[in-house]
C-alpha positions in Angstrom: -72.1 -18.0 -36.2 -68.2 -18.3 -36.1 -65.4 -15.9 -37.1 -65.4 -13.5 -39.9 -62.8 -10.6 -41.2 -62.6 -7.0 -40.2 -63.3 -6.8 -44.1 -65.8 -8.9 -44.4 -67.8 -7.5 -41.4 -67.7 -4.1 -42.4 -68.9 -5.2 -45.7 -72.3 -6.2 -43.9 -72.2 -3.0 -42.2 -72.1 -1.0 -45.5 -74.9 -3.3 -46.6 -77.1 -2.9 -43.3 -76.3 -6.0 -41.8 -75.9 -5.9 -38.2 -75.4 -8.6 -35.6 -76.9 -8.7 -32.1 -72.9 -9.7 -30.6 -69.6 -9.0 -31.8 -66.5 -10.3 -30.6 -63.0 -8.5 -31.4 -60.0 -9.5 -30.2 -56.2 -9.3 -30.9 -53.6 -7.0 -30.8 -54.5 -4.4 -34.0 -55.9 -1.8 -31.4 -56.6 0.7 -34.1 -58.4 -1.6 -36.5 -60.7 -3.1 -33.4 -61.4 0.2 -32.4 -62.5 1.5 -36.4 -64.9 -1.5 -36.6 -66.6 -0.8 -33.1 -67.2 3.0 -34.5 -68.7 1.7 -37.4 -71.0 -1.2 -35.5 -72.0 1.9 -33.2 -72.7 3.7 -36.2 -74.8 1.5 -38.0 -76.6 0.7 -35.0 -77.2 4.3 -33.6 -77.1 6.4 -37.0 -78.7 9.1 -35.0 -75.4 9.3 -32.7 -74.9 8.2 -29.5 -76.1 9.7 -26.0 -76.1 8.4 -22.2 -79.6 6.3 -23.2 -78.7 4.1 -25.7 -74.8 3.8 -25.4 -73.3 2.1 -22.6 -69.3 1.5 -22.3 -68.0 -0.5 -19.3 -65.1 -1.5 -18.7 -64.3 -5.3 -17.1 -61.6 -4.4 -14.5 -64.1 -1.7 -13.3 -67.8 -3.3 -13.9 -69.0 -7.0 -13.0 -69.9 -8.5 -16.3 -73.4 -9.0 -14.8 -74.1 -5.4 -14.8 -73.7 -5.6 -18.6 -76.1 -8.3 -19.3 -78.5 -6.7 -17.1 -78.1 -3.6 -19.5 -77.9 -5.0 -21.9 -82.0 -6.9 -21.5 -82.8 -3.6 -20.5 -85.2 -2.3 -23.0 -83.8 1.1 -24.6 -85.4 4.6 -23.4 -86.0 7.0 -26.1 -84.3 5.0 -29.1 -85.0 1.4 -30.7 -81.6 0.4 -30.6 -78.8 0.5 -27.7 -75.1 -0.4 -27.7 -73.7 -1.5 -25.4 -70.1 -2.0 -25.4 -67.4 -4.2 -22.6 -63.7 -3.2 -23.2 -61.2 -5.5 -23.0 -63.2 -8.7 -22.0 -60.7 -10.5 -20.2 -63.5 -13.4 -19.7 -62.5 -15.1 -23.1 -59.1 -15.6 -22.0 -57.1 -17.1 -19.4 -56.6 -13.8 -17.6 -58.6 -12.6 -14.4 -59.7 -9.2 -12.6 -58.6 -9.9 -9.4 -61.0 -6.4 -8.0 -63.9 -7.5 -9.4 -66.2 -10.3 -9.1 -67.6 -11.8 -12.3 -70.3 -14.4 -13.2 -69.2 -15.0 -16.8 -72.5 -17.7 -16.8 -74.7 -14.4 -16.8 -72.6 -14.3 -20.2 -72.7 -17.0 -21.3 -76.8 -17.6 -21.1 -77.4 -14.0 -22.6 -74.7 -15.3 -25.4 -77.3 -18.0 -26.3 -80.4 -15.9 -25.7 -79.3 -12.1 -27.3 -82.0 -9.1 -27.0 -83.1 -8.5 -30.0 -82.5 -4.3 -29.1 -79.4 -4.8 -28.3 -75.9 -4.7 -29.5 -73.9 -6.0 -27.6 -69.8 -5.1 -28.6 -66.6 -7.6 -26.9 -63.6 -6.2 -27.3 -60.7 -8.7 -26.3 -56.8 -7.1 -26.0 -55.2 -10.4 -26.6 -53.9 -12.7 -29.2 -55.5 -15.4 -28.8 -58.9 -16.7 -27.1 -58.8 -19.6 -24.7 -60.8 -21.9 -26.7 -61.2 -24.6 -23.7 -63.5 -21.9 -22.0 -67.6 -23.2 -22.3 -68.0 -19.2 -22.4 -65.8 -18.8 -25.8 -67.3 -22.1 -27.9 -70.4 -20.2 -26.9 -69.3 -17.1 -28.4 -67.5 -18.8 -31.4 -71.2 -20.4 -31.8 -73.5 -17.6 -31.2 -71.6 -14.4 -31.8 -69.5 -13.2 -34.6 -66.3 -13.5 -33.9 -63.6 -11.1 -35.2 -59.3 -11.6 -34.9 -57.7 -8.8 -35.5 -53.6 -9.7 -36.0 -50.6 -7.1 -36.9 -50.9 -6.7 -41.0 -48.5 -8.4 -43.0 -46.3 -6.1 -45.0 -48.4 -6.3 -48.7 -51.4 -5.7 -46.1 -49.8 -2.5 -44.4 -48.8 -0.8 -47.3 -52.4 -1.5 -48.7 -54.0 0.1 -45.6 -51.4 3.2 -46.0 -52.6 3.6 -49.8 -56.3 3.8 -48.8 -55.9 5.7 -45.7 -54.1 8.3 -47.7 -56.7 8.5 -50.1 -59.2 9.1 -47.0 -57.1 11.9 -46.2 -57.8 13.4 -50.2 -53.8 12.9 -50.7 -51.5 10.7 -52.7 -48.3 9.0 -51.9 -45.5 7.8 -54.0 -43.9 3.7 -53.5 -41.2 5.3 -52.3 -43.0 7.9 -49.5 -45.0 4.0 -48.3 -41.8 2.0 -48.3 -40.4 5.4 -46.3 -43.2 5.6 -44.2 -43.2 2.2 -42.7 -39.1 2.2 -42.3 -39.1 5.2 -40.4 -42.2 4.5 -38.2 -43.3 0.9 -38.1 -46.2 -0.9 -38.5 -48.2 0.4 -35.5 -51.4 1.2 -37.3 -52.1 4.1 -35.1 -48.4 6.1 -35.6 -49.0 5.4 -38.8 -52.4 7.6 -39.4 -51.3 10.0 -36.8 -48.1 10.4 -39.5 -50.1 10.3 -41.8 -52.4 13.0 -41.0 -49.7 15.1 -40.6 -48.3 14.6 -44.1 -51.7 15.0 -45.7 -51.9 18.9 -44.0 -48.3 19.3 -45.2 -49.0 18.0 -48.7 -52.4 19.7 -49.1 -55.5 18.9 -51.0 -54.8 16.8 -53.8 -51.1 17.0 -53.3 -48.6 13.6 -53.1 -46.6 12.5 -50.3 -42.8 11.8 -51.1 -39.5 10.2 -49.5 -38.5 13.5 -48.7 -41.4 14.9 -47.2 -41.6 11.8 -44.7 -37.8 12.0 -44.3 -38.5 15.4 -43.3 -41.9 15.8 -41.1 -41.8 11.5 -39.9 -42.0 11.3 -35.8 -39.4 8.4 -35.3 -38.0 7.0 -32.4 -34.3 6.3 -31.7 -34.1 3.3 -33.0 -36.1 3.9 -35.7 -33.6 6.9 -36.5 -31.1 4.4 -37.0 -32.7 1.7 -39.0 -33.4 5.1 -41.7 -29.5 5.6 -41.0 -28.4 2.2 -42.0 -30.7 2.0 -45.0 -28.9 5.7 -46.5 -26.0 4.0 -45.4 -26.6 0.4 -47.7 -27.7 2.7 -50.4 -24.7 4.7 -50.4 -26.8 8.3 -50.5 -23.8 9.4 -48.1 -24.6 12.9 -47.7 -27.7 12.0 -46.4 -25.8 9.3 -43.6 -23.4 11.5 -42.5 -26.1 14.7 -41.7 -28.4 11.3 -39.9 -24.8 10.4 -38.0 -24.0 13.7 -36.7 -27.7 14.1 -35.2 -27.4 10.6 -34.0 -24.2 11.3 -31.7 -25.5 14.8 -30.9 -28.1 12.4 -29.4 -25.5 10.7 -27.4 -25.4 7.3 -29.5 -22.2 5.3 -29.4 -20.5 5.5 -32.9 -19.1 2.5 -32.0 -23.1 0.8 -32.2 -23.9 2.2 -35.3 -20.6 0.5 -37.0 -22.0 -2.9 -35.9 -25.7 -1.8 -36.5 -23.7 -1.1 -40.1 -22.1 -4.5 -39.7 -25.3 -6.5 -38.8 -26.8 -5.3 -41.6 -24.5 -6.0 -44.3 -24.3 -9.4 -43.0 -28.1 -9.9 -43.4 -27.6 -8.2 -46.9 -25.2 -11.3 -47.3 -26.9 -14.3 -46.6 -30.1 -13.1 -48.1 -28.0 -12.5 -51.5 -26.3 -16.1 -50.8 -29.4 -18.4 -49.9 -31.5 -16.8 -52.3 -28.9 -17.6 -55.1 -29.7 -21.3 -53.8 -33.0 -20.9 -54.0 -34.9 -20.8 -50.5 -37.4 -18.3 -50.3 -37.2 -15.2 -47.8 -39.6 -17.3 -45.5 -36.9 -19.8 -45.6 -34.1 -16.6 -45.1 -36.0 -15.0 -42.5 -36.0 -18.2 -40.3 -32.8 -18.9 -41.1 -31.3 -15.7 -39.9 -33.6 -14.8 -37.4 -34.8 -11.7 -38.7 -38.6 -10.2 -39.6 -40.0 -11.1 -43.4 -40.3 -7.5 -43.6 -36.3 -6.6 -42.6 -35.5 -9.7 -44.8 -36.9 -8.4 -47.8 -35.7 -5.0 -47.0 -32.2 -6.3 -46.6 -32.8 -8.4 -49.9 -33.9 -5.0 -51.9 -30.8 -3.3 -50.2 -28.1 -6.1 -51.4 -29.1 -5.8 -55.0 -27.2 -2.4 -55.0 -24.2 -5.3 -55.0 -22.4 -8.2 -55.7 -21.4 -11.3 -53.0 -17.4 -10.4 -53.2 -18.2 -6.4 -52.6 -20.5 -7.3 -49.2 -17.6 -9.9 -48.2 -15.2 -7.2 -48.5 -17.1 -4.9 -46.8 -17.5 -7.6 -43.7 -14.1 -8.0 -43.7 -13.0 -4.5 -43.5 -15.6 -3.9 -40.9 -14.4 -6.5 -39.1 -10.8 -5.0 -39.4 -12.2 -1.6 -37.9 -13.7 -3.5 -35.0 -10.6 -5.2 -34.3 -8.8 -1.9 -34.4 -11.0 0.2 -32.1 -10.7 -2.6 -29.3 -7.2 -2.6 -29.4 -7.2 1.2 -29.3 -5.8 2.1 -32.6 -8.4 4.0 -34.4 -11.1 6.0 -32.6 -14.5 5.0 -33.2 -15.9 8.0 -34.4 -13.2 8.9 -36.8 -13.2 5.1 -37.6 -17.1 5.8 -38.8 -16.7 9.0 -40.1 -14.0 7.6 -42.6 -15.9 4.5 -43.2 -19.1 6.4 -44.7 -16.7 8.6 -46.9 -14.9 5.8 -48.6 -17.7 3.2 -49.0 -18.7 4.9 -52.8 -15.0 3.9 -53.6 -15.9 0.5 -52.0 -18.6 -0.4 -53.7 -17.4 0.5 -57.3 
């Protein structure tokens, strides 16, 4: 049967399609968990109750016990579910409390009941494709991967969960979005939930608004810091540098988180005047595609010669502040109020 999309699977589902085995795995928890609603869905419209919907899970339950639910002929419905979380018997990895016959698998694999659906969900990158048990799935089941989204991918999943939520968002309030919180699929909706109440029926999520309501961790708190910094919206970087220290962070990491990133800005401005693409960039200075186009957005603000001077004046601060002649914090402080005189 092979491997299909979480796209192209749930078109089937929207069209009534429905396979007698599925077999998710990856490391997009939130995705693998929306398409095993909607199998269970599609297979029990009616809902689910304790006589067609089983859910075991295979550190607790020998995957024996599944199959032999799973030939079990429903009670009360024509359809059951039954559902195995995190399937460790398509890997390399191993229960050690529980004793597994992953044959009893494998032969229901190539002899499915035709009442049942049976759902594999998998928490791991990859499969190991040397096991009989997963060329039998990859032959007989359909097989879904389900990866972290790529950035164009993210910011597409944003726009239409938004629009589930009967909101809008601005490029801005997206780009936003994902700085301050990441690409974790499930912060993001829980953000986003929370924006959508806060913006109101029919209303449009802004910078601001995610600036303002946004759950971020610390070090997400200083990636938004560095970017108001790059962009020189000062007023904005020195309110985000005060609540920073109140939080005990060393002034003296967010000059070189300052420093780092001005030195991506750099390269990304000097290799892509040479042409290499930020594939190419990203390898080459060992940051994220995402950071490197970020950082390549952030250096249009300004030339080559202003970022060199600004690495060489940061380095000039760093040099003082080890040899105890400036304080770091007044050392930060006064580099944030001069950069718009800087960058002129």
């Amino acid at each position: 049967m092979g491997a299909l999309s979480f796209r192209d699977v749930m078109g089937e589902l929207k069209k009534g399609v429905l396979r007698e085995v599925y077999l998710l795995y990856g490391t997009e928890a939130l995705l693998i968990d929306d398409l095993v609603q909607a199998i269970q869905q599609q297979a029990l419209p009616g809902g689910i109750d304790d006589f067609n919907y089983t859910r075991i899970h295979y550190d607790e339950t020998p995957i024996q016990l599944a199959v032999q639910e799973a030939e079990t002929i429903p009670f009360l419905s024509e359809q059951k579910v039954v559902h195995v979380q995190n399937c460790l018997a398509f890997t390399s990895g191993k229960s050690p409390r529980v004793d597994h016959d992953p044959d009893a698998l494998q032969r229901y694999l190539e002899h499915p009941a035709p009442f049942t659906t049976l759902i594999l969900t998998v928490n791991a990158e990859k499969l190991d494709e040397r096991k009989k048990l997963t060329k039998a799935a990859q032959k007989n089941a359909c097989v879904v991967q389900f990866t972290a989204l790529k950035e164009t991918e993210c910011r597409d999943w944003i726009g239409a969960e938004v629009r589930r939520q009967g909101v809008g968002i601005t490029p801005d309030g997206i780009a936003r979005l994902i700085l301050s919180v990441g690409t974790n699929l499930r912060l993001l909706r829980s953000e986003i939930e929370k924006l959508a109440l806060y913006a109101g029926e029919g209303g449009m999520i802004e910078e601001a608004s995610v600036d303002a309501l946004a759950t971020r961790t610390m070090e997400q708190n200083i990636f938004v810091f560095i970017d108001e910094v790059v962009r020189v919206r000062i007023d904005k970087a020195m309110r985000m540098m005060y609540d920073l220290l109140k939080n005990k962070e060393e002034p003296i990491k967010l000059l070189f988180m300052i420093t780092r990133q001005v030195r991506i800005m750099h390269q990304v401005k000097v290799q892509s005047g040479r042409g290499y693409s930020l594939q190419q960039i990203a390898q080459q200075v060992g940051a994220h595609p995402y950071a490197t186009k970020v950082a390549k957005e952030q250096g249009n603000r300004f030339s080559v010669k202003v970022l060199e001077r600004l690495l060489q004046e940061l380095a000039e601060i760093d040099y003082k502040i080890k040899t105890g002649q400036l304080n770091d914090r007044t050392a930060l402080e006064m580099f944030l109020l001069s950069l718009p005189q800087k960058v002129s």
